[in-house]
Phi, psi and omega in degrees: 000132180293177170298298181317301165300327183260040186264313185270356172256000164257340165279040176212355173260144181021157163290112184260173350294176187201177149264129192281154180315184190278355172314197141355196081207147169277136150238151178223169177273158183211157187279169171315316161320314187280314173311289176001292165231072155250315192272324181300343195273148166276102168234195223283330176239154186260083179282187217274173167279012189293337204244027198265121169344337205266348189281331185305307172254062171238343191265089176298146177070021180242132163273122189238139185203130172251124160252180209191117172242151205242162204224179207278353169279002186091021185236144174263120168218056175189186196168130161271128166246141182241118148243142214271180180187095189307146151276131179294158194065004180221168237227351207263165172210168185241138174256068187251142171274063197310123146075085162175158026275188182238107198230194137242122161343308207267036193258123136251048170272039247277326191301353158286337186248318177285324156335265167329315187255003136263019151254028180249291177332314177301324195287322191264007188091336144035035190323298155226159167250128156249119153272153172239123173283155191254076193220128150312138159237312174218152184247116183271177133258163181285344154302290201319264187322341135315285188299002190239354187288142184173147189330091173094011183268155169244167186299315203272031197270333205260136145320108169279128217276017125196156175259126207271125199288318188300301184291331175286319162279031188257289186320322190277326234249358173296276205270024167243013157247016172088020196251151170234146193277137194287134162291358178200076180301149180284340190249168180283104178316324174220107151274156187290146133198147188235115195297150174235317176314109180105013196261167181247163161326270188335285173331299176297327162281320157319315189276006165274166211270160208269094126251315197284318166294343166292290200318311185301317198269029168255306156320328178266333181278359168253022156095038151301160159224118171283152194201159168264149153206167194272164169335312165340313210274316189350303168283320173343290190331278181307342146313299166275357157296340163265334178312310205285311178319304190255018154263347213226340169102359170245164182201122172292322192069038214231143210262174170294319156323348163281317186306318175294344205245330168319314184292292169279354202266337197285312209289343192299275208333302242193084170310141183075033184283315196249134151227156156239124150289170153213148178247126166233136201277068207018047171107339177242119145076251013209323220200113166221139194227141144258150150239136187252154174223151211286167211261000189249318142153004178283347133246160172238185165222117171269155207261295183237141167242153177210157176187146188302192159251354202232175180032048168312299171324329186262050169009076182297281167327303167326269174330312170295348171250341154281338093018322192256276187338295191315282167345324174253001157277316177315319190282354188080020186273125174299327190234131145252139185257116173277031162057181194309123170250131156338120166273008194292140183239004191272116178319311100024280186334148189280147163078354170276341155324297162315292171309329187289327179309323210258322183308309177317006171237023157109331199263242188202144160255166212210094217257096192329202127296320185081172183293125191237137169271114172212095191333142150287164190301141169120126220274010202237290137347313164302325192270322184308302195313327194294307191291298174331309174287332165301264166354305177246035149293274218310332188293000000 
């Protein structure tokens, strides 16, 4: 069967990812078009935008290849973005999979879908692999971490009012296949999400915290105006995105071209994949947020926040993230995910602001499986992987 033919047999078969008969599966690379809208389909998971064709070219030095795995009927029902990073001087590459792959989780046979895709990743030179299953593990509510805030505590400090049955046998059934969980993920391991599904306008205002709701409507009566506007706005953007760095004590390090290229390669996929809000002031400025939304729309994220330093008072930001919520309720999305929090619970603590900010909307934090590792067989793979990690200790 050709690229072409099995292109026409995923558009015309199931919402993948899904569950495959109890065989087998193949995986083969597949085109983008076909990645594309695979991910577009609605299943058990909502992938990330992480894992979408379109993300490969925004990640300057990353080699990218969508893979596809086929269940025995010819039909693809599942899918991957792989980027690959050549090691210099060598033939070898580190193989990673941000938020992804987009499987099913819950097969429990997980070695049918991970089998194939570390002996095709062996095939391509590969040294080691990383993946983020994209599953919940433990879950906080923004009452518990109120009530739990305190000199030196951390979230994982705190009981959690639940354990995701799913993520946690994922997490063993992981490290009984020789895979370790990373010490330091490129993506946020404990993140904000604010439930959205089955909720009303009313519901959602109600669950923000009564600051947040002072905050909003002090915004409105002093005539903030929130707006979507386009790339044009960008460097602004990235003008109050460094104002926030060196006010708030961090640096993304990320140029406006990233953003500019982020901007045009997501909406090319999927118009409206990327937004920018903005908040303005009798015209100027104050507060610009991206936001990204998931390629099937059941989730969005916001992603970078920017906000001046000055006219703090008229809550810019406050109005701008509420204007993104409605919108994503409005839009039908279940979850909106404010992305990554601090776990520090110390008031006093660098990053507790943040997190006390994001709680003020009701929602929960929520602690992935996180990034998992794993050298491929061969001492010489073991020894790269060893060195890699070395390196980037030394940095």
């Amino acid at each position: 069967m050709t690229t072409h033919q099995h292109a026409d047999r995923a558009a015309a078969g199931p919402a993948g990812p899904g569950p495959g008969p109890a065989g087998a599966l193949r995986l083969l690379p597949i085109p983008e078009a076909v990645h594309a809208a695979l991910v577009r389909r609605p299943g058990p998971y909502t992938a990330s935008f992480l894992q979408t064709p379109a993300w490969a070219r925004v990640k300057e030095g990353w080699q990218a290849e969508s893979l596809g795995w086929q269940d025995g009927d010819g039909r693809l029902v599942g899918s991957a973005l792989v980027l690959h990073r050549q090691l210099p001087g060598t033939r070898r590459s580190f193989a990673y999979l941000p938020e992804g792959p987009a499987v099913d989780w819950a097969d429990p046979r997980l070695e049918r879908w991970l089998d194939p895709l570390l002996d095709h990743l062996r095939g391509t030179g590969a040294f080691a692999v990383r993946m983020g299953p994209p599953l919940a593990y433990r879950r906080w509510t923004a009452r518990t971490l109120k009530g739990a805030a305190g000199p030196g505590r951390r979230v994982g400090d705190v009981l959690p009012d639940l354990v995701e049955p799913l993520g946690a046998a994922v997490a063993d059934r992981l490290r009984e296949g020789g895979w370790r969980r990373c010490g330091g993920d490129a993506q946020p391991r404990l993140v904000f999400e604010v439930p959205l599904a089955g909720r009303s306008l009313d519901d959602l205002w109600t669950g923000l915290s009564q600051e947040w709701r002072r905050n909003v409507k002090k915004a409105a009566k002093c005539g903030v105006r929130t707006a979507i506007e386009g790339p044009g706005t960008l460097p602004a953007f990235h003008n109050l995105l460094r104002v926030t760095e060196r006010r708030d004590g961090f640096d993304l390090g990320r140029p406006l071209g990233y953003y500019q290229r982020q901007y045009a390669a997501l909406n090319a996929e999927q118009p409206g994949r990327m937004r920018l809000y903005t908040a303005r002031y009798e015209g100027e400025l104050l507060a610009a947020h991206t936001l990204l939304t998931a390629p099937d729309g059941g989730r969005v994220w916001y992603q970078t926040g920017a906000s001046a330093d000055h006219r703090r008072e008229v809550r810019p930001s406050n109005a701008l993230q509420w204007r993104m919520m409605c919108d994503a309720l409005a839009a039908g999305a279940g979850v909106y995910d404010m992305r990554g929090v601090p776990d520090g619970l110390d008031p006093d603590g660098h990053g507790y602001g943040l997190l006390r900010w994001k709680t003020g909307t009701g929602g929960e934090a929520v602690e992935t499986v996180g990034e998992w590792e794993l050298p491929l067989q061969g001492t010489v793979n073991k020894t790269l992987h060893r060195a890699m990690h070395a390196y980037l200790t030394r940095r």
